[in-house]
Structures are given as C-alpha cells and as structure tokens.
N, C-alpha and C positions, 0 to 999 in steps of 0.2 A: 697614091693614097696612103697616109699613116694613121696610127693610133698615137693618142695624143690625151695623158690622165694628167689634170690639171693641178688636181687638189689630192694631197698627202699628210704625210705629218712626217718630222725626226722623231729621233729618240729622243728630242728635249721635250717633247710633251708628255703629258701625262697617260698613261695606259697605253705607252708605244712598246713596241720590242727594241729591245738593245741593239742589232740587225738593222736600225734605221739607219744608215751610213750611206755613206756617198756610195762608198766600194759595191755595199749589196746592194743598192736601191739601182744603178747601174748592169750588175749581174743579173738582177731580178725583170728589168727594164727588157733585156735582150732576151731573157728567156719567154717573156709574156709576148715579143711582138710591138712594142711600146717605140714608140721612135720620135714622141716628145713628150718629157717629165717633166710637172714640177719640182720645185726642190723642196716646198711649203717649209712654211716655219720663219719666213726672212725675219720678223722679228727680232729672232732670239740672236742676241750678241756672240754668243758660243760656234750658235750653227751658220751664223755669218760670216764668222771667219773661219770656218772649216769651209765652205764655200766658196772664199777667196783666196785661200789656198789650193785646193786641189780642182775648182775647178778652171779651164781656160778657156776665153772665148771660141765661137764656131761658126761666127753669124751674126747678124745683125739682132743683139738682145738675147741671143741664145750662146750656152757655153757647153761643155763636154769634159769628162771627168780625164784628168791628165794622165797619161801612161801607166803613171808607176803605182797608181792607188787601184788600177783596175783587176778585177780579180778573173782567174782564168777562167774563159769559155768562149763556145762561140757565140754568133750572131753582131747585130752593126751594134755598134754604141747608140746609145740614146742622146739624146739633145737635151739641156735643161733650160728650165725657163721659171725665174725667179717667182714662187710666189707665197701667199700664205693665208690665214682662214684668222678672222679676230674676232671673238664672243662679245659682244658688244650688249650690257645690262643699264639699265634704263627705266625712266618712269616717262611715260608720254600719255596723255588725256586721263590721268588718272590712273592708270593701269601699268605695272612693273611687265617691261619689253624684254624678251632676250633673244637676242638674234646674230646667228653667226653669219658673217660676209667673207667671199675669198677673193683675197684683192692680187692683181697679174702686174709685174712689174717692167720694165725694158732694161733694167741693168742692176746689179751688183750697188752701183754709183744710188738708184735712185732710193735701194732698198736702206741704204744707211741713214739719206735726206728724212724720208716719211718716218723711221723708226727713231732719229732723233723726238721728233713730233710727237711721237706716240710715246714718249718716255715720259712727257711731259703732264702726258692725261693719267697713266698709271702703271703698272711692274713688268718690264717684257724677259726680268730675269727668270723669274720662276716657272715660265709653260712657254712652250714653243707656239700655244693659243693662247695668247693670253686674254684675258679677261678685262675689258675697259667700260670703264662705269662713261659711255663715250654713246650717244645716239647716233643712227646709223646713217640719215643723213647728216651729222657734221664730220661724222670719218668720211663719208663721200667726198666732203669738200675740203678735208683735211689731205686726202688724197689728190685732189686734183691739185690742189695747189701748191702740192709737194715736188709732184709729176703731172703735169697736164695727160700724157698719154700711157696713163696706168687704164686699169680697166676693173673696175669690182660688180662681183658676181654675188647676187645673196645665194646662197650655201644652204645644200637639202632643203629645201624653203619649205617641203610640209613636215620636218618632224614638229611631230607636237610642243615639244618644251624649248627648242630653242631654232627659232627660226621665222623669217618674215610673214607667211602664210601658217606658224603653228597653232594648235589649237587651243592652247593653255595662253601663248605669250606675245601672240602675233599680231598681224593686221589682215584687213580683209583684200587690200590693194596696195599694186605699191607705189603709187602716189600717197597713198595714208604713211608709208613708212620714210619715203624721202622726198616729198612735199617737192618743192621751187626744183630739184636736182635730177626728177623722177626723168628725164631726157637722159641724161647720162646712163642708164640702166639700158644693155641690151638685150643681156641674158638672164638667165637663171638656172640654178643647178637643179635637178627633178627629183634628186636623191635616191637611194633603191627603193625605197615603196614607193616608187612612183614612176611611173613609163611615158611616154609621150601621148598617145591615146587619153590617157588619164587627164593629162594638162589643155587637152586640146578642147577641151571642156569650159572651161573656166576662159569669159571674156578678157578679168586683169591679165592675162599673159599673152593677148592677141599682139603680135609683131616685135615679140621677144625669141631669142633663140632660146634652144633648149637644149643645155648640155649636160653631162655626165660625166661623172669622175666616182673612183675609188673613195675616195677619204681614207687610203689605207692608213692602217697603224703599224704593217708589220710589212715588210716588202713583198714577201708571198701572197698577200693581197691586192696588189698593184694591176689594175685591169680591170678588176672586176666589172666596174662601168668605165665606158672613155669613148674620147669623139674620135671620129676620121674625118681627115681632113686632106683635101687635096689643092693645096703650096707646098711651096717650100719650105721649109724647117727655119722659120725667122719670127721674130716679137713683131713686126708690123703684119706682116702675114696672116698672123695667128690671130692678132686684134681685127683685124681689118675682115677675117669669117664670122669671126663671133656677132663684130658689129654690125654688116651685112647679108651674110649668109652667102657669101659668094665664096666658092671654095670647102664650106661646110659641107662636109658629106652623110652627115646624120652622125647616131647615136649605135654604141655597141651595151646594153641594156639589161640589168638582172631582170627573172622572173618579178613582177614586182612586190607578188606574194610572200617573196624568200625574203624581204625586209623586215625589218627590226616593226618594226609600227604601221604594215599594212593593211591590219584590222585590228577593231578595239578589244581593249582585256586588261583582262589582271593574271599577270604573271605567277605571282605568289598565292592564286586562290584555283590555279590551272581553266582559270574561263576566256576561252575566246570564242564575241561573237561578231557579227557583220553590223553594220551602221543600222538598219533597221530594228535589229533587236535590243542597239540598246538604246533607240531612241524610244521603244515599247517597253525597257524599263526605266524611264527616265535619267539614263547616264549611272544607274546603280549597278554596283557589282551584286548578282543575285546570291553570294558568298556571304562575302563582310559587309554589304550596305555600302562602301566607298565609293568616291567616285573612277567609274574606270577610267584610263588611260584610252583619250578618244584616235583612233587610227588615222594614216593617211586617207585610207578610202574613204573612211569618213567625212573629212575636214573638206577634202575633194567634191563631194555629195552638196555639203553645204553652200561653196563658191560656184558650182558649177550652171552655168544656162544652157547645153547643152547636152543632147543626148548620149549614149555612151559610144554610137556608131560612128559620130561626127566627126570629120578629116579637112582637113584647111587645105585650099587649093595648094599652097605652096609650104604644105609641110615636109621636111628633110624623112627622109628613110630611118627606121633603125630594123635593133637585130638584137631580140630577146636570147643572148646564151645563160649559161650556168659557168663558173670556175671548173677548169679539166678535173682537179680532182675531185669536185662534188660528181660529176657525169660520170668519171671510174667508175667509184664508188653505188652511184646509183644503177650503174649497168651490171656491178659483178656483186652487188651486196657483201661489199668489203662495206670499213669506215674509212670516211672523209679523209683522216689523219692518221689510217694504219701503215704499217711497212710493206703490205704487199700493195696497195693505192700506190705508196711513193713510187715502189720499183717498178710498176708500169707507167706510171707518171717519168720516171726519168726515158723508162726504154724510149717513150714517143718523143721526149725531146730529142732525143739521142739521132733517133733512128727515121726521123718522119720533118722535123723541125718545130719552130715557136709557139706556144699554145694559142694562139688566135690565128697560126695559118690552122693549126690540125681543126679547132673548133670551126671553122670557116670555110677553108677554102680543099684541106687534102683529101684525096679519094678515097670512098670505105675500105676497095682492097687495101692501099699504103697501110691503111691504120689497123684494120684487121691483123695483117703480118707483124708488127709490130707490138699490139694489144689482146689478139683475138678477136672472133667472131662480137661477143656481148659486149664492147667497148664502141665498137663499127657500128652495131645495130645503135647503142644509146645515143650514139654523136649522129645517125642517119634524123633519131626522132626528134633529138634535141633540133634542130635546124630546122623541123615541118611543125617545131612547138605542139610536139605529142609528148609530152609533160603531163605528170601528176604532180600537182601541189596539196602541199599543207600549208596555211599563210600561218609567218609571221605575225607577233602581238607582242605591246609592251615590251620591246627589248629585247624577245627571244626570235630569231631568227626563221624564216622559214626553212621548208627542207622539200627536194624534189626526188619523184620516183619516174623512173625509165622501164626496168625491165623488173617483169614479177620473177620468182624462184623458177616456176615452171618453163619460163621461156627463156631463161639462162641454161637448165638444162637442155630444153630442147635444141638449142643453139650449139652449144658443146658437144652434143651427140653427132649434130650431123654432118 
C-alpha cells in the first residue's frame, strides 16, 4: 500500500512558493511518505520542459526525478505521474460557471498533444492554472480525444466559487455539468472541507470514487490529503483504481472542519455560523447585511437525500489525520510554524521515520523518545479522533486542539 497526492501545483502558478521544484517537491515527497506524486501544472510550457528534463521514466506512464537534481535525504523516491488542474469559466443556462477539473495524463508525449489544444482556446503561459474561458464538458472531450486514456477529475467540487458542486458557480449534478460525457467521470476530489461521510450523502455521487489530494502550493504541504492505494506504481494501475475501485484503498483525510470553507461566514466581519443559522438569517451577514460566503457543509445540506449516519455498502475506508506539525504544535502549545515545532518535527523524522508512518502506523513509546510524552499523547488522540475543532469559514482555515495546558503539564511531571 502507498500514498498517492494527485493534484499540486509548481511555482508557475500563481500564490505558489518558489520551493515548487522538482528537487524539493521529491525531497518533500520522501519525507511525507508519498510514493506517487503528481507533477500538476503540465500545461505550463516552462514547467514542461523542466519535466522533460530532469525527469526519467520508471514505469509504465510514471517517471522519477534523475540523480543529479535529487536533493540529499533519506527515504525511497517518489514516482510522478503527469498532471494538472485547469479553471475552466463559462456561461451555461444563463449563469456564469467556474469550475476547476484535474486532468491525469499517461506520458510526457500526451501532456504536449492536449496542451497544444489548449493553446488554442486561451494563455497557458501566464499560470501554471490557467484560466480557459472553455466548458467543462468540451475539455472532457477535448481531452479524450487528445488522449483516449487520460482521466479528469472535477477538483474540490464543493468550494463555493469555483467548482462543479459550488455554491456560487456550480451545478447541482454532474450530468448538468458534462451532459452526453457524464460516463467518462469516475471520480471526484472531496476537497478539505469535505470527508467522505459528508459525500456519502449526496445520491449525484453514487458509484463515483472519492479521492483526496493536497492541492499543495508549497511542498511542505504535500500529503495533507492523499489516496492509498494498493498496485504497483504505474499510469494504468493508477487509472484502473480510480476507475474501478479495485486496488483503491481509501482516503488519508483533513479534519474537515480545518477547511477553508467548511462553514458559512464572513471573514472580514469575524462571523461564522453553521447552515441553519444562516438559513434563519436569510444568507445575510448579521454585520454588514452581505451576502455570506455559503460553506461546504452547507452546499452539502442542500444536495444531500441522506442522513448524516448513512455508509454505502461498499464504501472504501479513510483516516481523518492533522499535518505533524499542526499535531506538535497542538500537543505542546508551541506555533504551527515556530522553531521549537520544526526541531521536533525534524527529530521524528530523524529519529522515528516519514510523517504518515509516525502519524499512522509508529509506537507511542518510538515517538515519546523521540518527541516526549505530550507529542505521544496528541498522535494517541489524533488517531481515536479525540480532536477539538474550530471550523474553518470563508478562506480562513480551521485549527485543532489535542492537549489543554494542564495536561501537558501533568504529562511532563510524570
């Protein structure tokens, strides 16, 4: 069984870090546990041929980053596997659509064919996402008949503003979004405000899998959501789970309160409240009168025919974790991004191995020695999902609690 984060971005897009390179995106790959990446972005002509340069095949549609660009550490190399996410704006039945898809490619060869294509409908120089005034079933068909055996995924499908199922710009099904094509759909991504439970709700996505990825911007973010999957590290392999569910091993899954847009609000007016209350203020922010920013839970509420306990006989497994260093940090009441987080953050890599074995699978004692007692205790709770949340709203993030002050002392005392 590997970890497998589909959807990323380079540094050619917009609001990425610099650190989006082959070199750390690899580095980064080994240190999370990650053992099939995409390379997102094929689009971009730039990041294409950085691509075909440094990386060489490893398999059948999968390549691996060449010796000499590899930066020092341990752990196995990762695999890549061509792909990338296109914002796709739109007018359909009267109403301006925007919707990001992530399309899975089988070679280098086929990523140049499609992106010709796509040069054709609008600019792939300026964003590694770029932006095509292009509906989203004729890039399906734009895709298939570029490469028959590509595969496209609609991407976070509940944020609000841009996305198949968003609440601002979307559709209710997705046969509404890609009509005659709606066969060729296997999947969907769930995004972080959104968990499988959540989706399992909702009839349009009955006998679709349900996948997970990162959408990182920064390689430090690379995991945070990702599938497992058990084949072998190959482009047919890989398609042949998704399309099936043979081999799919389920979902590795944020809180999915810790999302950006898992309840409605206004960020700028510090209100966030649950679906019900702003359906009791009629979608007004109780602030400034605007309208709020309606949440995934929300959007979910609206599609759903099912109750919230509901489980499909043959739904795949997941595993709601946190990022190591949010779980540090909420075990020892450091910050997220301090230097004493980092320095226990390195010891466990160091000393214990890759952040989804320690999240997953290492013994409290290993990581006790390694991190302490209050580090052991938070990764015990994290994994029995004895989490304290704050959800998420309008773009700010949620944040999780493990250990109060009192019982970080009591821990270190004894």
């Amino acid at each position: 069984m590997y970890a497998a984060d589909l959807h990323i971005h380079s540094r050619f897009s917009r609001a990425t870090s610099r650190d989006c390179d082959l070199a750390h995106l690899d580095w980064w790959a080994r240190r999370k546990g990650i053992g099939l990446l995409g390379t997102g972005d094929f689009t971009h002509p730039a990041w294409r041929a950085e691509l075909r340069d440094q990386l060489v095949p490893a398999g059948e549609g999968v390549y691996t980053l060449r010796e000499p660009f590899r930066l020092p550490g341990e752990g196995e190399p990762p695999r890549f596997v061509i792909t990338g996410e296109i914002s796709s704006i739109y007018k359909r039945a009267g109403k301006t659509r925007r919707v990001h898809n992530l399309i899975l490619l089988p070679s280098l060869e086929a990523a140049d064919l499609l992106s010709a294509r796509l040069e054709r409908v609008g600019n792939l120089h300026s964003d590694g996402r770029p932006i095509l005034g292009l509906d989203s079933r004729d890039l399906l068909e734009m895709t298939l008949e570029a490469c028959p055996s590509a595969e496209l995924i609609p991407a976070h499908v509940w944020t609000p503003h841009f996305s198949m199922f968003g609440a601002f710009t979307g559709f209710d099904t997705v046969e509404s979004c890609f009509g005659d094509l709606t066969a060729h759909i296997h999947a969907v991504e769930t995004g972080l405000s959104s968990d499988p439970p959540m989706n399992w709700r909702v009839p349009a996505l009955d006998g679709l899998t349900l996948v997970s990825n990162s959408d990182a911007h920064s390689p430090s973010k690379l995991g945070r959501e990702a599938n497992l999957l058990d084949t072998d590290r190959s482009y047919p392999a890989l398609v042949e789970a998704i399309r099936t569910g043979t081999g799919f091993g389920g979902t590795i899954e944020f809180f999915p309160e810790e999302g950006k847009y898992h309840l409605d609000g206004h960020r700028n007016c510090g209100i966030c409240l649950a679906p019900r209350e702003t359906m009791a203020r009629k979608g007004r922010c109780p602030v400034c009168g605007k309208k709020l920013t309606v949440g995934v839970e929300h959007r979910v509420e609206e599609l759903a025919a099912r109750q919230a306990d509901f489980r499909p006989p043959d739904a795949k497994p997941f595993q709601r974790l946190a990022p190591l260093p949010e779980v540090i940090a909420a075990s020892e009441g450091f910050s997220a991004a301090g230097k004493k987080t980092a320095a226990l953050y390195e010891a466990l890599l160091r000393e214990v191995g890759p952040e989804f074995y320690i999240l997953r699978e290492a013994s409290l004692p290993e990581i006790a020695q390694a991190a302490g007692p209050c580090v052991a205790e938070g990764i015990r709770r994290l994994r029995r999902g004895q989490v304290e949340l704050r959800a998420g709203f309008d773009g700010a993030y949620g944040t999780i609690s493990l250990l109060s002050p009192e019982e970080r002392e009591t821990l270190k005392s004894s």
